[in-house]
C-alpha positions as CSV (number, residue, x, y, z in Angstrom):
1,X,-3.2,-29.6,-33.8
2,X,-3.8,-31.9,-30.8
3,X,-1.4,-33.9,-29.1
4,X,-1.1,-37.7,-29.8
5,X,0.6,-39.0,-27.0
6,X,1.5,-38.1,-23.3
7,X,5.3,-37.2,-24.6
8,X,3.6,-34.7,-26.5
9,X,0.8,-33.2,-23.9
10,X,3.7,-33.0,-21.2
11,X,6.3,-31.0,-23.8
12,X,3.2,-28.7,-24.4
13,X,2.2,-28.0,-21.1
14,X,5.8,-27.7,-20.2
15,X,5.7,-25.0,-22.9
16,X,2.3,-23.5,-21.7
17,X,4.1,-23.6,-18.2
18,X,7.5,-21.4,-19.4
19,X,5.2,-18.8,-21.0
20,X,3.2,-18.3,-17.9
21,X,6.0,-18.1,-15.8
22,X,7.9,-15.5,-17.9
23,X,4.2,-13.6,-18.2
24,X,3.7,-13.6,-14.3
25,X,7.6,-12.7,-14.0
26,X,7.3,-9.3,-16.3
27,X,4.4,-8.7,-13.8
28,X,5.2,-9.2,-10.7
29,X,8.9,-8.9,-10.9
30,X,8.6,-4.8,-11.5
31,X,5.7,-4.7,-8.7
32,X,7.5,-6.3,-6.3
33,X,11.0,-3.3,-6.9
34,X,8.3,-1.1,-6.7
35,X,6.6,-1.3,-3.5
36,X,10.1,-2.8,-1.8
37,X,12.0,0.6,0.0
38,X,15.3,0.0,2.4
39,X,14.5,0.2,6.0
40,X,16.3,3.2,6.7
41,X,14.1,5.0,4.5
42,X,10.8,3.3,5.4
43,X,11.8,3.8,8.9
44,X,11.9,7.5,8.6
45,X,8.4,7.7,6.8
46,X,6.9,5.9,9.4
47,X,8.6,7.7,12.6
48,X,7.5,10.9,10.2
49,X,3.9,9.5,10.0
50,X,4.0,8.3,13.3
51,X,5.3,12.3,14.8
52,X,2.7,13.8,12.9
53,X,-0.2,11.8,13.9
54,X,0.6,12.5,17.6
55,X,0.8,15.9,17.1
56,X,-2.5,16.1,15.5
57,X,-4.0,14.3,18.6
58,X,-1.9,16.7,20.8
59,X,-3.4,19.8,19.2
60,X,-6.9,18.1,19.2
61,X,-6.6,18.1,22.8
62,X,-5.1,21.7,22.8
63,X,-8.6,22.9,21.0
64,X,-10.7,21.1,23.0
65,X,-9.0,22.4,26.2
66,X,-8.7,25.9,24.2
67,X,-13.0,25.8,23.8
68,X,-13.4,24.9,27.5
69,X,-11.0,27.1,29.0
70,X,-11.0,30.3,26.9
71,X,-12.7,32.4,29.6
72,X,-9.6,31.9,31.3
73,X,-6.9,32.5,28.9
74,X,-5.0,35.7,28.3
75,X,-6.2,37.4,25.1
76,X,-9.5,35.7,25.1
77,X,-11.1,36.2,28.3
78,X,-11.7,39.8,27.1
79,X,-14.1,38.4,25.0
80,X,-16.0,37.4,28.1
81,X,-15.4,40.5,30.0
82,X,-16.4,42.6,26.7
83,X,-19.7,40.9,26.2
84,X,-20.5,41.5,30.0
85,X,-19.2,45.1,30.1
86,X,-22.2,47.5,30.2
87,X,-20.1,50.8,29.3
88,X,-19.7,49.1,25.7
89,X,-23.6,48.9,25.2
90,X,-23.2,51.9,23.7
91,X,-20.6,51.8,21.5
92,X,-21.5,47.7,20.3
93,X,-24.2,45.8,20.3
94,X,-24.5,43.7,22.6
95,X,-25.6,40.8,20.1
96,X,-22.6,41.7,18.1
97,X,-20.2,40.9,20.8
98,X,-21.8,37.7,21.9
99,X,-21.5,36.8,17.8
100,X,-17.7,37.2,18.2
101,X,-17.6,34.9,21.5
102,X,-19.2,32.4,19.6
103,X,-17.0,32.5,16.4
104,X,-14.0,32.2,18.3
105,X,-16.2,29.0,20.0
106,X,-16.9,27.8,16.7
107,X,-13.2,28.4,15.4
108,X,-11.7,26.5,18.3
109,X,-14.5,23.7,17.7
110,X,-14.2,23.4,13.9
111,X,-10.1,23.3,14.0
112,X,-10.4,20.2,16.9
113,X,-12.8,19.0,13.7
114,X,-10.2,19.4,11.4
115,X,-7.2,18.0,13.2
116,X,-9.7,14.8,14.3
117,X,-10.0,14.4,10.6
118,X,-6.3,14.8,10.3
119,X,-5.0,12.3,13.1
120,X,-7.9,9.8,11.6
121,X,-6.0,9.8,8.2
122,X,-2.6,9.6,9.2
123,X,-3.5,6.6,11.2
124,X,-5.0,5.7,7.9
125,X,-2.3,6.5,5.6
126,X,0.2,4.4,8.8
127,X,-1.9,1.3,8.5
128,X,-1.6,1.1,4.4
129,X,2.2,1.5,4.8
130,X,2.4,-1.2,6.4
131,X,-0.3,-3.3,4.3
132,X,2.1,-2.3,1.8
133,X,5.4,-3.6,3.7
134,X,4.1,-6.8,3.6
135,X,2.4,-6.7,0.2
136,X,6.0,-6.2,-1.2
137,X,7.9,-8.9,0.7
138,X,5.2,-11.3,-0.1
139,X,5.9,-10.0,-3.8
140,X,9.0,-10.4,-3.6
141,X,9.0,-13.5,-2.6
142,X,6.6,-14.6,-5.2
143,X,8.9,-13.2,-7.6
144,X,11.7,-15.5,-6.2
145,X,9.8,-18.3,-6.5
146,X,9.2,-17.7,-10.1
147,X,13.0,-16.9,-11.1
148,X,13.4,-20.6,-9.4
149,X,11.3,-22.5,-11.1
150,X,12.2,-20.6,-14.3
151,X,15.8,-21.6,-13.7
152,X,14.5,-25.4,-13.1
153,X,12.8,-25.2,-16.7
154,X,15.9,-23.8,-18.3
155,X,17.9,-26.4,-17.2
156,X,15.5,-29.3,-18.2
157,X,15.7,-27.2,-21.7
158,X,19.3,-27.2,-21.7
159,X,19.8,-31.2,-19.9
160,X,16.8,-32.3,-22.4
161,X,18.0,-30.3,-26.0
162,X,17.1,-32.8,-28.8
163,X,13.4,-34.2,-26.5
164,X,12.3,-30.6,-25.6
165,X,11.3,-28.4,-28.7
166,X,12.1,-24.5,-28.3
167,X,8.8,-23.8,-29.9
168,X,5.3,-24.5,-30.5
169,X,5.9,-25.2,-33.9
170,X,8.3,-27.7,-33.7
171,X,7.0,-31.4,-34.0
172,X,7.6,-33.8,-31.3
173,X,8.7,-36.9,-32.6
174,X,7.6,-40.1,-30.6
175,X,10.0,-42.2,-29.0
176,X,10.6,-45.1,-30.7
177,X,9.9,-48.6,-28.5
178,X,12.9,-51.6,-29.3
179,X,11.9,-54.3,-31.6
180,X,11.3,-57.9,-29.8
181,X,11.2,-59.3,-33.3
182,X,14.4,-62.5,-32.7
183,X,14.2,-62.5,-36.8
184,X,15.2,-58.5,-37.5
């Protein structure tokens, strides 16, 4: 059925307009709870994320410095001393000794390699907190907005009972225009 008039194309996409806004409410409205947290809390998961990516870039720098300096620290410069010890040759191999100086190498080199990757992610994982932060206020917001113009259309409902059908189906009747007839 098409509307006849303007009364009746405004009363329809007033209608159109409730729906939507009660559609985009059940939408956003549980999206924006969701993603909202008090500050306390969100405050302690970031100082958490925050800690822990420091420390991973702390103990990047401990294996680097571990790879460089391990001829020089306690209970690995034996390593150094045992691949260079001539007594052992008979005992070991000498190629099997140089193997274990390079593992320990590769070890050192492979964790620095693991805690880059770890640092990288937090960093990561900080930067989509706060992505999210924002993504919820704005939400919230929009959510807001929504309840406000809902209220708005609830009251022209309420102000407007007999001219604004609660349905679809309900047939707007036109206005009708005063008669100028001086006989009637």
């Amino acid at each position: 059925m098409k509307p006849q008039n303007l009364q009746e194309e405004l009363i329809r996409d007033f209608q159109e307009q409730k729906r939507t806004i009660s559609e985009q409410l059940a939408v956003a409205d549980p999206m924006a709870a969701s993603l909202r947290r008090p500050a306390a809390r969100r405050l302690f998961h970031a100082g958490i994320i925050v800690f822990l990516e420091i420390l991973a870039w702390l103990l990047l720098l401990c294996c680097i410095a571990f790879v460089l300096f391990s001829d020089r620290l306690y209970p690995f410069y034996y390593f150094n001393q045992l691949q260079h010890d001539t007594s052992l040759g008979a005992r070991y191999r000498s190629q099997d000794l140089r193997v274990l100086y390079w593992t320990i190498k590769a070890t050192g080199i492979f964790t620095a390699v693991l805690f880059f990757i770890i640092a990288r992610m937090l960093g990561t994982i900080r930067l989509k907190n706060s992505i999210l932060h924002v993504a919820g206020r704005n939400m919230k917001l929009l959510a807001e907005q929504l309840l406000k113009r809902k209220a708005a259309m609830e009251m022209l409902e309420q102000k407007y009972p007999a001219e604004l059908p609660s349905s679809d189906d309900a047939v707007v009747m036109p206005q009708r225009k005063p008669h100028n007839d001086i006989l009637l």
